[in-house]
mmCIF file as gemmi writes it, N, C-alpha and C atoms, coordinates in Angstrom:
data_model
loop_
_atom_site.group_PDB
_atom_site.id
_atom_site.type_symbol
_atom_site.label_atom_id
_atom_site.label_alt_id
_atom_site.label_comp_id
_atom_site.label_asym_id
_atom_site.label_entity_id
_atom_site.label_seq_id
_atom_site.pdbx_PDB_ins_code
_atom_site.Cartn_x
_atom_site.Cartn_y
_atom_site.Cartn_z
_atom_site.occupancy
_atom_site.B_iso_or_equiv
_atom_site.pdbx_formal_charge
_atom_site.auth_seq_id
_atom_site.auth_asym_id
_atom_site.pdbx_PDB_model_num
ATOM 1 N N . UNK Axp A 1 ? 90.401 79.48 108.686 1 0 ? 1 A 1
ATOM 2 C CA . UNK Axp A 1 ? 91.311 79.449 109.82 1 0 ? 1 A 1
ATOM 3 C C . UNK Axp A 1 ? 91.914 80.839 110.012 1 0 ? 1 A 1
ATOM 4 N N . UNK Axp A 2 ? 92.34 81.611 111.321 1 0 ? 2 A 1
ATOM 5 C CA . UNK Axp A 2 ? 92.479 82.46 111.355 1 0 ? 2 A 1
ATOM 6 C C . UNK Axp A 2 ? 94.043 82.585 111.156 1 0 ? 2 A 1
ATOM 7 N N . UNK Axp A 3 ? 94.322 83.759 110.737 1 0 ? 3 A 1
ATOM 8 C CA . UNK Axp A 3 ? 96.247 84.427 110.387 1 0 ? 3 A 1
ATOM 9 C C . UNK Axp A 3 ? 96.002 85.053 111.582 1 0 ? 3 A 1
ATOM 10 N N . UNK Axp A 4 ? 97.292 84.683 112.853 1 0 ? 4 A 1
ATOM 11 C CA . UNK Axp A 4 ? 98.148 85.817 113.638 1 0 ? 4 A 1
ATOM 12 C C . UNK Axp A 4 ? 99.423 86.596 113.403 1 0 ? 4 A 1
ATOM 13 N N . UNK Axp A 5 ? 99.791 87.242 113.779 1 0 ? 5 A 1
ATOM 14 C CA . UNK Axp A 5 ? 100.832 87.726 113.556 1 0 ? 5 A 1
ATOM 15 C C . UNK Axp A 5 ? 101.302 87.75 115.294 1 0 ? 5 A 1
ATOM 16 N N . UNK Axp A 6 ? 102.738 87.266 115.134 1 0 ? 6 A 1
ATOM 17 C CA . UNK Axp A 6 ? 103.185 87.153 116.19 1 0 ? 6 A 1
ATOM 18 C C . UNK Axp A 6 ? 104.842 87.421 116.227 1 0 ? 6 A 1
ATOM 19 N N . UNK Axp A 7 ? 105.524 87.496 117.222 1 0 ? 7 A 1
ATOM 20 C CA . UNK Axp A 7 ? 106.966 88.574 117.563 1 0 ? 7 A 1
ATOM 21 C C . UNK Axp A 7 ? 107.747 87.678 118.733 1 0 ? 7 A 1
ATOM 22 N N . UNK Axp A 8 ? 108.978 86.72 118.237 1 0 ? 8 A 1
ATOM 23 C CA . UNK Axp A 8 ? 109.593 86.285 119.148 1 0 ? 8 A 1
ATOM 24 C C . UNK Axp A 8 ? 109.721 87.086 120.494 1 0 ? 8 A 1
ATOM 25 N N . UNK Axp A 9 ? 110.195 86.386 121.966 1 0 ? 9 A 1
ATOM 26 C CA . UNK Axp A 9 ? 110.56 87.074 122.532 1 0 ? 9 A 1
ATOM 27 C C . UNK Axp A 9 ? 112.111 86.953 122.677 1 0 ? 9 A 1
ATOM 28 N N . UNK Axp A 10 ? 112.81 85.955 122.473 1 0 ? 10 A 1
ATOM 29 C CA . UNK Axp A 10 ? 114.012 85.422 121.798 1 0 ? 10 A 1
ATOM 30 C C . UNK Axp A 10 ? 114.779 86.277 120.937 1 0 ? 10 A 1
ATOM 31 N N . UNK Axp A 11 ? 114.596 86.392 119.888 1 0 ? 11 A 1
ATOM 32 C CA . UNK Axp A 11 ? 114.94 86.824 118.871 1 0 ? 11 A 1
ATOM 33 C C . UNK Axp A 11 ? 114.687 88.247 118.072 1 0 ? 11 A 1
ATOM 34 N N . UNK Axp A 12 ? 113.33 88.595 118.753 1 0 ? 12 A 1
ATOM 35 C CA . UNK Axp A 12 ? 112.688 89.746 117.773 1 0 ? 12 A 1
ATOM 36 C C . UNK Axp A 12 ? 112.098 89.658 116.533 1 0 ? 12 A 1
ATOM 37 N N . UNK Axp A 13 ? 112.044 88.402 116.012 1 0 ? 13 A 1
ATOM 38 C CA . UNK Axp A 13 ? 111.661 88.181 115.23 1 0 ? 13 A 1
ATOM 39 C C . UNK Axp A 13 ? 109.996 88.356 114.544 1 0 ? 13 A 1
ATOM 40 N N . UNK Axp A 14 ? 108.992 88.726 113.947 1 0 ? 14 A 1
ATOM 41 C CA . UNK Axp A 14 ? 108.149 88.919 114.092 1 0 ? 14 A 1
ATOM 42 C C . UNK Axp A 14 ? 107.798 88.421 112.288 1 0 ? 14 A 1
ATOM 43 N N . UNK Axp A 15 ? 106.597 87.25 112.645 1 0 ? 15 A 1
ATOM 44 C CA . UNK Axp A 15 ? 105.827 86.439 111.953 1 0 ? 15 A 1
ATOM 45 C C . UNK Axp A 15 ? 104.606 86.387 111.385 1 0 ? 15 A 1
ATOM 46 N N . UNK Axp A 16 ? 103.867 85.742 110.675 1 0 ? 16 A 1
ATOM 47 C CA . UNK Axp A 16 ? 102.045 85.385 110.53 1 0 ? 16 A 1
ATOM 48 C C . UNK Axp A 16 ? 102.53 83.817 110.39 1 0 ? 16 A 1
ATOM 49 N N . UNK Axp A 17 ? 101.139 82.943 110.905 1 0 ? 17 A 1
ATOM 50 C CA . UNK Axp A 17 ? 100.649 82.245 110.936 1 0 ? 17 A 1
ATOM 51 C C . UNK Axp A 17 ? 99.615 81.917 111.272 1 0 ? 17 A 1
ATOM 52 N N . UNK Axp A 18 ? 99.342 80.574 110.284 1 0 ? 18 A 1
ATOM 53 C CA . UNK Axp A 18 ? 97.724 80.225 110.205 1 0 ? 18 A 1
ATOM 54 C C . UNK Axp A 18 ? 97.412 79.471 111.61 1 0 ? 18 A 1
ATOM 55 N N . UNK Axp A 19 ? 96.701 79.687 112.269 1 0 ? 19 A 1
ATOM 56 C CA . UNK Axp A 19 ? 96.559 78.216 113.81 1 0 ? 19 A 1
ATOM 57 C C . UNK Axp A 19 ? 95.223 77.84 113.388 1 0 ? 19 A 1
ATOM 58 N N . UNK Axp A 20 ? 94.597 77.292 113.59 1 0 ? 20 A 1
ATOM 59 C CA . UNK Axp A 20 ? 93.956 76.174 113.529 1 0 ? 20 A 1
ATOM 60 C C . UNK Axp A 20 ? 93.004 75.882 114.541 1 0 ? 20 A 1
ATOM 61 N N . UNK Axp A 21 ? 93.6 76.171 115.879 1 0 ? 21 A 1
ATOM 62 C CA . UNK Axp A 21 ? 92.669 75.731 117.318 1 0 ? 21 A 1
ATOM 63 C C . UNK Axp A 21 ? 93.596 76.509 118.074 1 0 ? 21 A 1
ATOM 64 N N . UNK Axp A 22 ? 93.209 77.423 119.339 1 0 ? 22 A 1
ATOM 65 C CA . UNK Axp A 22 ? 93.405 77.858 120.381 1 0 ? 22 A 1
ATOM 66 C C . UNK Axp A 22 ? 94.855 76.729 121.337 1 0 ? 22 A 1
ATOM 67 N N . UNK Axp A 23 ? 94.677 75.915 120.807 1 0 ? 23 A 1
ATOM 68 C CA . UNK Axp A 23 ? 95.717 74.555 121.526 1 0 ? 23 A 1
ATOM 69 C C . UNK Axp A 23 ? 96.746 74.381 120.577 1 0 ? 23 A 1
ATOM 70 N N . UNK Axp A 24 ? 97.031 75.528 119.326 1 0 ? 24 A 1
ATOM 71 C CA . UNK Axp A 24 ? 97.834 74.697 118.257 1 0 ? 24 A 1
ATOM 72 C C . UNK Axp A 24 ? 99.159 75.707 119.128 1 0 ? 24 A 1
ATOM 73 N N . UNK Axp A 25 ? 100.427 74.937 118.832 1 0 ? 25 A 1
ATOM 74 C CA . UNK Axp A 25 ? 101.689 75.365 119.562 1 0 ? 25 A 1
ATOM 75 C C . UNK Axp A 25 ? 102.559 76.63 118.324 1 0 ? 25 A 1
ATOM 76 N N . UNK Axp A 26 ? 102.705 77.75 118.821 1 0 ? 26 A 1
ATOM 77 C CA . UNK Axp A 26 ? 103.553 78.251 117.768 1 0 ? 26 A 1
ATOM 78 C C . UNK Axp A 26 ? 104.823 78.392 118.049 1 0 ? 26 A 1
ATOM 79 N N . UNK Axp A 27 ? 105.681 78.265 117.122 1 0 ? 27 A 1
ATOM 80 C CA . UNK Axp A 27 ? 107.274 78.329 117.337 1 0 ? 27 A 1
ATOM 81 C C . UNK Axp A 27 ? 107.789 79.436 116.301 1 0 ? 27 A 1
ATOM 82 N N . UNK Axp A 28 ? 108.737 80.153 116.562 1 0 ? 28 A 1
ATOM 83 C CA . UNK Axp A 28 ? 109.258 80.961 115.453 1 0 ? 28 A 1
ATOM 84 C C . UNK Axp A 28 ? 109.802 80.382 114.666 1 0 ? 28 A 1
ATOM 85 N N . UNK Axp A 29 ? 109.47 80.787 113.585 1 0 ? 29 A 1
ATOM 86 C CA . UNK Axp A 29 ? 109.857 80.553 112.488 1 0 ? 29 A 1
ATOM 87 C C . UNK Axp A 29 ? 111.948 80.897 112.094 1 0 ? 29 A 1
ATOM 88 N N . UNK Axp A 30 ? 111.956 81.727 112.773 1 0 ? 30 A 1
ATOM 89 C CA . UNK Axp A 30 ? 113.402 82.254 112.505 1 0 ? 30 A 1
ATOM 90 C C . UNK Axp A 30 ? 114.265 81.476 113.668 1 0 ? 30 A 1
ATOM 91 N N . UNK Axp A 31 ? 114.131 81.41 114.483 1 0 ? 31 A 1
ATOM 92 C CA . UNK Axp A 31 ? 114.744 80.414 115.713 1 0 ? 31 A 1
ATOM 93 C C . UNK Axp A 31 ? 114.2 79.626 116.308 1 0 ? 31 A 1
ATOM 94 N N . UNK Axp A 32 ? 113.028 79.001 116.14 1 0 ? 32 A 1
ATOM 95 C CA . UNK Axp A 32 ? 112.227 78.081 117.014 1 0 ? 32 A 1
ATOM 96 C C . UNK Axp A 32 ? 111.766 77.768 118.421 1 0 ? 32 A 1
ATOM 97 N N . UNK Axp A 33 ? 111.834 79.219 118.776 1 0 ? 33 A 1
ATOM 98 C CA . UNK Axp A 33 ? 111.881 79.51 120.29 1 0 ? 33 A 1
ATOM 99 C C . UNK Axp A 33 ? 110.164 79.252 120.193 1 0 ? 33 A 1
ATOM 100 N N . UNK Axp A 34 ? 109.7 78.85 121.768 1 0 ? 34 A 1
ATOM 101 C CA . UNK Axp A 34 ? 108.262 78.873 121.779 1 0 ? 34 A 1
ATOM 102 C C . UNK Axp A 34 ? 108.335 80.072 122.762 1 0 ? 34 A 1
ATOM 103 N N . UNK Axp A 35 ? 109.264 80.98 122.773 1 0 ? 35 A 1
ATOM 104 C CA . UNK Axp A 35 ? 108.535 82.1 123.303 1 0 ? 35 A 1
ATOM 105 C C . UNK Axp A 35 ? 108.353 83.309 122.591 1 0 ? 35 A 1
ATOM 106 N N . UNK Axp A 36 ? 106.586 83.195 122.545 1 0 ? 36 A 1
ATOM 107 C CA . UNK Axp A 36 ? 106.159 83.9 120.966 1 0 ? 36 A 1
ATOM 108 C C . UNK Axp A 36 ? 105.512 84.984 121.592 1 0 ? 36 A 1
ATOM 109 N N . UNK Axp A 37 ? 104.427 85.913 120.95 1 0 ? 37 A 1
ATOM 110 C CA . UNK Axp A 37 ? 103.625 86.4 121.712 1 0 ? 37 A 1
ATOM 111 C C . UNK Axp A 37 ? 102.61 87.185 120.489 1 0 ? 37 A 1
ATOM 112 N N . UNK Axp A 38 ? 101.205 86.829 120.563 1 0 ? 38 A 1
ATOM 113 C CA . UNK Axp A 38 ? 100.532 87.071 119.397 1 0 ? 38 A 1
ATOM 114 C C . UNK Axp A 38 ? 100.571 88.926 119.948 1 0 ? 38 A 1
ATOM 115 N N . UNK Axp A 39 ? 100.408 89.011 118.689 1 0 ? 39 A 1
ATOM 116 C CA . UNK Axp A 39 ? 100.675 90.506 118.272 1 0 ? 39 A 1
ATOM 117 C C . UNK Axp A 39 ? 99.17 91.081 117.915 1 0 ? 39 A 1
ATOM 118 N N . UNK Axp A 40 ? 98.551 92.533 118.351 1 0 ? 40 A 1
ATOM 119 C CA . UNK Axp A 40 ? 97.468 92.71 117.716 1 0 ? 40 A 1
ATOM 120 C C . UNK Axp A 40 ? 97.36 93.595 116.376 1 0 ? 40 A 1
ATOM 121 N N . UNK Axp A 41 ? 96.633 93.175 115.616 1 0 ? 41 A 1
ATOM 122 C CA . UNK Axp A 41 ? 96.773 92.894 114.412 1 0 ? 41 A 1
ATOM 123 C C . UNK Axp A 41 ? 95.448 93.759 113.607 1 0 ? 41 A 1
ATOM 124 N N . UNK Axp A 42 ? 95.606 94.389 112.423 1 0 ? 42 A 1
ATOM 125 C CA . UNK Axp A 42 ? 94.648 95.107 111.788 1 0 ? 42 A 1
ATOM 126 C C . UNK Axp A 42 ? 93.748 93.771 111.523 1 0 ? 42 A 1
ATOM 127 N N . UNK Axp A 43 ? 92.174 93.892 111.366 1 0 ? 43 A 1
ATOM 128 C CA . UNK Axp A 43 ? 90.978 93.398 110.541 1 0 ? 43 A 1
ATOM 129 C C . UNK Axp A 43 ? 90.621 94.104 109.408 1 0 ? 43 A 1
ATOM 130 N N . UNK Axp A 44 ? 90.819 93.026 108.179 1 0 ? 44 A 1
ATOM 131 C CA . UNK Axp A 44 ? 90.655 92.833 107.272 1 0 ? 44 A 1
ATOM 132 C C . UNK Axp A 44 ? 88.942 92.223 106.547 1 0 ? 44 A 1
ATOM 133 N N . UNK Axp A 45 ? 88.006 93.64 105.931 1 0 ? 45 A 1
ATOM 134 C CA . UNK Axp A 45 ? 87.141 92.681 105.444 1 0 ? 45 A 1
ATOM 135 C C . UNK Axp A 45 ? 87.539 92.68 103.725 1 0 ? 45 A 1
ATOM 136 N N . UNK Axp A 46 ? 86.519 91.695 103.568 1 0 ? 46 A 1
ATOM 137 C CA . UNK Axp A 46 ? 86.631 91.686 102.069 1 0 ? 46 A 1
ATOM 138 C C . UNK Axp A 46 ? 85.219 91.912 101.839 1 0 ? 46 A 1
ATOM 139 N N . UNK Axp A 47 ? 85.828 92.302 100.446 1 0 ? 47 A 1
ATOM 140 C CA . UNK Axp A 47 ? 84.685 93.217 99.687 1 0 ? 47 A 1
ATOM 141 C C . UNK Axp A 47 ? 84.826 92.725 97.887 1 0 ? 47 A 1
ATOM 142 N N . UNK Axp A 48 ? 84.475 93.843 97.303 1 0 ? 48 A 1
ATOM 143 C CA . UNK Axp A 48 ? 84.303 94.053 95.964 1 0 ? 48 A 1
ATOM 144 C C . UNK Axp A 48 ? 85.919 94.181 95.219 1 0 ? 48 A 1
ATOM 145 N N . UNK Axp A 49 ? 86.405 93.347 94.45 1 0 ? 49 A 1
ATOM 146 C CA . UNK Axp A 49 ? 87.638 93.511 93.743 1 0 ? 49 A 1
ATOM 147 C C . UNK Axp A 49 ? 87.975 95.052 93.315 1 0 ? 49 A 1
ATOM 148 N N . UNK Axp A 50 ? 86.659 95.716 93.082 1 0 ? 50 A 1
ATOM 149 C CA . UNK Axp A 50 ? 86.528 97.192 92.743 1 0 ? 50 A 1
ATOM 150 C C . UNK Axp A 50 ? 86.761 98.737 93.566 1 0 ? 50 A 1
ATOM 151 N N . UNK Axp A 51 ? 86.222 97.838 94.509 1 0 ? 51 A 1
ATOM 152 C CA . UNK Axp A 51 ? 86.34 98.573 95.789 1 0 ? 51 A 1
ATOM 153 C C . UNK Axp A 51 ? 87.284 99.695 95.722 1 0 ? 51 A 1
ATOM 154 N N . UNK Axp A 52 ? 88.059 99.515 95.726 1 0 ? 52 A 1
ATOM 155 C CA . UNK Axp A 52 ? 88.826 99.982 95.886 1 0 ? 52 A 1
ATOM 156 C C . UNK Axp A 52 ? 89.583 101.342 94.93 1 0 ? 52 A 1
ATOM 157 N N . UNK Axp A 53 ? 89.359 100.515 93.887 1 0 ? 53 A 1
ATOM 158 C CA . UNK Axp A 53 ? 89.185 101.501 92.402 1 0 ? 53 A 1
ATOM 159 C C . UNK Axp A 53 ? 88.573 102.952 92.261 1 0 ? 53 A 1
ATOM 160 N N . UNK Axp A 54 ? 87.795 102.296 93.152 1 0 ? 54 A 1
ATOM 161 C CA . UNK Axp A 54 ? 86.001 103.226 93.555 1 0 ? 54 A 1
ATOM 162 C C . UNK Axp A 54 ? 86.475 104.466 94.063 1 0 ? 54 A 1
ATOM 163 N N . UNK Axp A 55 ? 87.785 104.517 94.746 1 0 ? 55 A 1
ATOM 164 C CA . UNK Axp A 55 ? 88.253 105.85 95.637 1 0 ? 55 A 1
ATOM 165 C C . UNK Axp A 55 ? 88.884 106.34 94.641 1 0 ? 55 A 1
ATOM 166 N N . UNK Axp A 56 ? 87.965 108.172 95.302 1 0 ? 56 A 1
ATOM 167 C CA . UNK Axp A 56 ? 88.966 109.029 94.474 1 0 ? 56 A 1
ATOM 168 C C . UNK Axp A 56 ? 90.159 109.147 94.836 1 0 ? 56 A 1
ATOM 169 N N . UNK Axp A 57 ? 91.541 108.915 94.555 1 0 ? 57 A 1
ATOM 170 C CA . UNK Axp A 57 ? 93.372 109.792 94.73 1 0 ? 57 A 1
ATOM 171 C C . UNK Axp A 57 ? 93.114 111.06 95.596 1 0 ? 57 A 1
ATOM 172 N N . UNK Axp A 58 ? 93.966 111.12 95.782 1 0 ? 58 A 1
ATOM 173 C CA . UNK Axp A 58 ? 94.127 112.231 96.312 1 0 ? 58 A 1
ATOM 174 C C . UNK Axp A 58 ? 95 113.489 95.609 1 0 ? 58 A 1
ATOM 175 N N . UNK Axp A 59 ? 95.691 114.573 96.052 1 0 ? 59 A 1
ATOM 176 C CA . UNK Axp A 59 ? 96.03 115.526 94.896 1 0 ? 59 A 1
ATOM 177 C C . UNK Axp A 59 ? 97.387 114.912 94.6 1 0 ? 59 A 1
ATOM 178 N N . UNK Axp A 60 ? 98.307 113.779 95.32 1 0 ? 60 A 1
ATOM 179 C CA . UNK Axp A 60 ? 99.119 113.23 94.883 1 0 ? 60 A 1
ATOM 180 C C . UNK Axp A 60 ? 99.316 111.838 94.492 1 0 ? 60 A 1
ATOM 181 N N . UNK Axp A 61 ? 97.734 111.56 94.032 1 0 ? 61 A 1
ATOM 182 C CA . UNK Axp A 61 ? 97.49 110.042 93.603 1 0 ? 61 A 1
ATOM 183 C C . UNK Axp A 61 ? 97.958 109.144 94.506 1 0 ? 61 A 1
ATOM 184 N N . UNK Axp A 62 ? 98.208 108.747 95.764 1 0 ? 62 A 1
ATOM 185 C CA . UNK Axp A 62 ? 98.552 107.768 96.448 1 0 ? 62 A 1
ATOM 186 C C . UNK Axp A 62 ? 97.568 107.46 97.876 1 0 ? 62 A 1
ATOM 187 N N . UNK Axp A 63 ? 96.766 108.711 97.912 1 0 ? 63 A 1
ATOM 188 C CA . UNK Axp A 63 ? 95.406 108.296 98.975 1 0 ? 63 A 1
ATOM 189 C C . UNK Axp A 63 ? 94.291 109.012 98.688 1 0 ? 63 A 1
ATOM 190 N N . UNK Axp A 64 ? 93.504 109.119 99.788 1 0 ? 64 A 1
ATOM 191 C CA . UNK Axp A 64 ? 92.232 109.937 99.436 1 0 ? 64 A 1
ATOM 192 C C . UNK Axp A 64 ? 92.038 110.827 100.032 1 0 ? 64 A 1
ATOM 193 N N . UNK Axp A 65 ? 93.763 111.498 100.77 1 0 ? 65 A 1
ATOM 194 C CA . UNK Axp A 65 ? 93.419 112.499 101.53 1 0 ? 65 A 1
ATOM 195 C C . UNK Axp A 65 ? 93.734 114.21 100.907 1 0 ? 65 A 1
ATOM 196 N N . UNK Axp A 66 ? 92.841 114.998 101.382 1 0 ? 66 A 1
ATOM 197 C CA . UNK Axp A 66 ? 92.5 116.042 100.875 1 0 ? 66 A 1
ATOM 198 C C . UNK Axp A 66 ? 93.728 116.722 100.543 1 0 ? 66 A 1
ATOM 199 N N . UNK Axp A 67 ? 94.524 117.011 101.123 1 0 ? 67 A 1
ATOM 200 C CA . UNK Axp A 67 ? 95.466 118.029 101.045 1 0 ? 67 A 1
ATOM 201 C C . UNK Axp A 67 ? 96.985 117.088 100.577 1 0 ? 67 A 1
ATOM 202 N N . UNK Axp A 68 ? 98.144 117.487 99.898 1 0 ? 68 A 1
ATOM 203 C CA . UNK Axp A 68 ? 99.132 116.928 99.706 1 0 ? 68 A 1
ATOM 204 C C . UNK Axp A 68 ? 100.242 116.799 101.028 1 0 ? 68 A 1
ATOM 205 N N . UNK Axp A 69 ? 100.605 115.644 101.866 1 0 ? 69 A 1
ATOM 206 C CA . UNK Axp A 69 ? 101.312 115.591 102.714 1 0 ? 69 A 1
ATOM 207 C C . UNK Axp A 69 ? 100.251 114.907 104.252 1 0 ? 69 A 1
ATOM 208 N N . UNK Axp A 70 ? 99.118 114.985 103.798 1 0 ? 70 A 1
ATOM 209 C CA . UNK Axp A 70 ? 98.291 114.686 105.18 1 0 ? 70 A 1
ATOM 210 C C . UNK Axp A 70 ? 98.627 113.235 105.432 1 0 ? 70 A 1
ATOM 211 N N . UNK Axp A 71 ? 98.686 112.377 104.326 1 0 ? 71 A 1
ATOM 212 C CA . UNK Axp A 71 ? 98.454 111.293 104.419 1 0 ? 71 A 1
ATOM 213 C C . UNK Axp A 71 ? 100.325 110.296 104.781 1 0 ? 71 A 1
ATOM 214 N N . UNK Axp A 72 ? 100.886 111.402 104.923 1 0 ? 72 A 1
ATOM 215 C CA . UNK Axp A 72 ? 102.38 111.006 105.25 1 0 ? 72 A 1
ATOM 216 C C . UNK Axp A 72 ? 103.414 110.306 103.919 1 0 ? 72 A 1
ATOM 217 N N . UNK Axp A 73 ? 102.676 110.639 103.213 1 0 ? 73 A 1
ATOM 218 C CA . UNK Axp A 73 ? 103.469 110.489 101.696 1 0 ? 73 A 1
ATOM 219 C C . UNK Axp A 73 ? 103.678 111.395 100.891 1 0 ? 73 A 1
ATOM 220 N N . UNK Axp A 74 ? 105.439 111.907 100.678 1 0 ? 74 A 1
ATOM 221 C CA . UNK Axp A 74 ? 105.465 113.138 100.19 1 0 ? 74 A 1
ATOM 222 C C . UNK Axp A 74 ? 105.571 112.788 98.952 1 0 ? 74 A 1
């Protein structure tokens, strides 16, 4: 079943949920307003538990980008 992520228009509130069918009703979770509005959302594949492991750091161990600061983490 697919995860949306979705953002009161009420409240501001902004959610995930699982739906089920194109017809399933969403309500916020934080105020129960049905005025929602699906949000677009990164895709996610899956892979190898390793995967990930697999990348070299970067020169400040937190990505794989070349230079220190590219990657917006000082």
């Amino acid at each position: 079943m697919p995860l949306f992520e979705f953002k009161c228009r009420d409240c501001g509130a902004t959610f995930e949920k699982i739906v089920p069918s194109s017809t399933t009703r969403v309500a916020c979770k934080k105020c129960a307003s049905p005025k929602v509005e699906k949000l677009l959302s990164v895709f996610a594949v899956g892979g190898s538990p390793h995967a990930a492991a697999s990348v070299e750091s970067g020169p400040c161990g937190s990505c794989g980008a070349a230079q220190r600061g590219m990657c917006g983490v000082e």
